[in-house]
N, C-alpha and C positions, 0 to 999 in steps of 0.2 A: 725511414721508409722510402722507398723509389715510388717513381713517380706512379699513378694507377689508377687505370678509368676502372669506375662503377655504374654499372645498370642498373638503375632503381626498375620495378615496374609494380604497377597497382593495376591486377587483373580482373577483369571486367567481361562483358557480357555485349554489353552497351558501347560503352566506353572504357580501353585498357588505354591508363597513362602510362608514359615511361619517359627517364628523365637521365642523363647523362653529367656525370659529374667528373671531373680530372680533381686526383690528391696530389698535392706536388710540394715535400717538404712541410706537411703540416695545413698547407693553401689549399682550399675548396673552390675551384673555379666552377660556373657554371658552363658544361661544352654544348646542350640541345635538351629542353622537354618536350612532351605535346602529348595529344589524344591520338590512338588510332580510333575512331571512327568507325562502330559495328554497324550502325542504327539504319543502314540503309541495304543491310542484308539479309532477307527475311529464314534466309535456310540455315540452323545451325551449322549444319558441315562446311559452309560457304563461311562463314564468321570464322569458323578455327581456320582454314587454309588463308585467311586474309590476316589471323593473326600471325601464323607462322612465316608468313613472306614479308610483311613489316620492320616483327621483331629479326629474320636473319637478315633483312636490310640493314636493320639499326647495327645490327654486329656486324655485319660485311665494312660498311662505313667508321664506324669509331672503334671497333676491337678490342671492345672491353676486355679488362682481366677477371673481373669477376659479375653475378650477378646475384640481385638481391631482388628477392618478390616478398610482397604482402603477403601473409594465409588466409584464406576466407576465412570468416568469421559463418560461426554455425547461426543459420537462420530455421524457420520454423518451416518454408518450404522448400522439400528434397530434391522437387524438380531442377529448381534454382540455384542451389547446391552444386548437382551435380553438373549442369551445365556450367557452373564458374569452375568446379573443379578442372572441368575440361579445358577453359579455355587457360586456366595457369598449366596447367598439362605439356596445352600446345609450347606455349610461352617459353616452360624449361625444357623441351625439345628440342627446342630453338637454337638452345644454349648448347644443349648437351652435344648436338652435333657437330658447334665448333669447340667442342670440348674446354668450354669457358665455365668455371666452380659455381654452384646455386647456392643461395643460404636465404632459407627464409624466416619471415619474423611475422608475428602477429602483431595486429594493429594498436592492441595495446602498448605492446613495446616498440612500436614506430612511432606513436604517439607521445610515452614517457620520453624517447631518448632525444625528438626535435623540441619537444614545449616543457619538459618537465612535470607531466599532466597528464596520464594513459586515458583518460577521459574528453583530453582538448577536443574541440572542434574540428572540422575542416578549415575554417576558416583562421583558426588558430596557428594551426599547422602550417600554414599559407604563409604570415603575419613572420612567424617566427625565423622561416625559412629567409623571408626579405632580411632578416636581421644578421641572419648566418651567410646568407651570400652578400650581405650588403648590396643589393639591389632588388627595385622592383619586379617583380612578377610578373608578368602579363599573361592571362590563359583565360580561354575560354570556362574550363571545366579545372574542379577544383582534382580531381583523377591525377592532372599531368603533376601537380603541384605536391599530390599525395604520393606521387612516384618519386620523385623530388627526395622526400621523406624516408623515404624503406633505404635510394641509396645513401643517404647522411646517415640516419642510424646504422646499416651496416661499416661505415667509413669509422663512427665513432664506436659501437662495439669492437673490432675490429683492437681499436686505437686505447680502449679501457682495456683490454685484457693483455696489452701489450706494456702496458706503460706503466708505469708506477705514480701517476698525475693524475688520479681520476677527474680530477677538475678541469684541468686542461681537455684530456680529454671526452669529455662530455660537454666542451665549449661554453664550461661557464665560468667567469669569470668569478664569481664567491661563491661554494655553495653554502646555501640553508642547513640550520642544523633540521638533524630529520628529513631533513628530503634524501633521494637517492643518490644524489653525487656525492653529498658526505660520506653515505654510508660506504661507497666506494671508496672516498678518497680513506676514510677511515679506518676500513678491512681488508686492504689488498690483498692481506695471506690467505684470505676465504677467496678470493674469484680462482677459480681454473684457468 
């Protein structure tokens, strides 16, 4: 695989994190995370134009090849909803008009593919990531950390469906029987 930056992002309302990650030869370096920062905008329409001039910063700056978002997770109120739909909305706008690939993943499957646990925590997700980047962390909000996340699991999807190593790819060093790296490393003629 050639070299190729990924845009994580975990879209947000509040706070959208996004997290920048270089693959190079199999290497996860970490290139920039952080929070953009809504909470001091009180007009929805002012929060989407601040998302969208950040994140085509973020692109104008590192020129990712691809981009990778969170999907909301359905909650019980639609206002809420629909407001986060908006702001991932903006987000792949973003993308789309420097014509960089979106692929998104639900939370559960960002969860399974950094901790082995579509149930982990934030804080797990966090934990795990230090292990995979071999370095600490530093953030304010666990958002930047969770963006972090969506780009490693699109880097390792990506790297499962290509590979015939599900282990490797899925960065783990033995898998469990019955967990889902086995069952990868064990079914490759089943993945598409």
């Amino acid at each position: 695989m050639a070299e190729k930056i990924i845009l994580g992002v975990d879209p947000g309302t509040r706070y959208m994190g996004y997290g920048l990650i270089l693959v190079e030869k199999g290497n996860i370096t970490l290139l920039q995370y952080g929070v953009i920062n809504l909470t001091k905008y009180d007009n929805h329409e002012l929060k989407l134009g601040k998302i969208f001039e950040r994140i085509t910063g973020i692109i104008d700056e590192f020129s990712p090849d691809e981009m990778a978002l969170e999907a909301p997770f359905f909650g019980k109120n639609v206002q809420s909803m629909l407001k986060l739909g908006r702001a991932q909305g903006v987000a792949m706008a973003a993308a789309l008009a420097r014509q960089i690939p979106i692929v998104e993943y639900s939370p559960k499957t960002v969860k399974q593919s950094v901790t082995g646990n579509g149930n982990a925590s934030k804080e797990q997700v966090s934990y795990m990531l230090e292990s995979i980047l071999k370095m600490k962390l530093e953030g304010e909000r666990l958002d930047a950390t969770d963006a972090l996340g969506v780009a490693i699991c699109h880097y390792y999807h990506e790297n499962t469906l290509a590979s015939n190593k599900g282990k490797k790819a899925l960065g783990i060093k033995q898998a469990k029987k019955g967990s889902w790296a086995a069952f990868l490393s064990e079914n490759q003629d089943r993945i598409k």
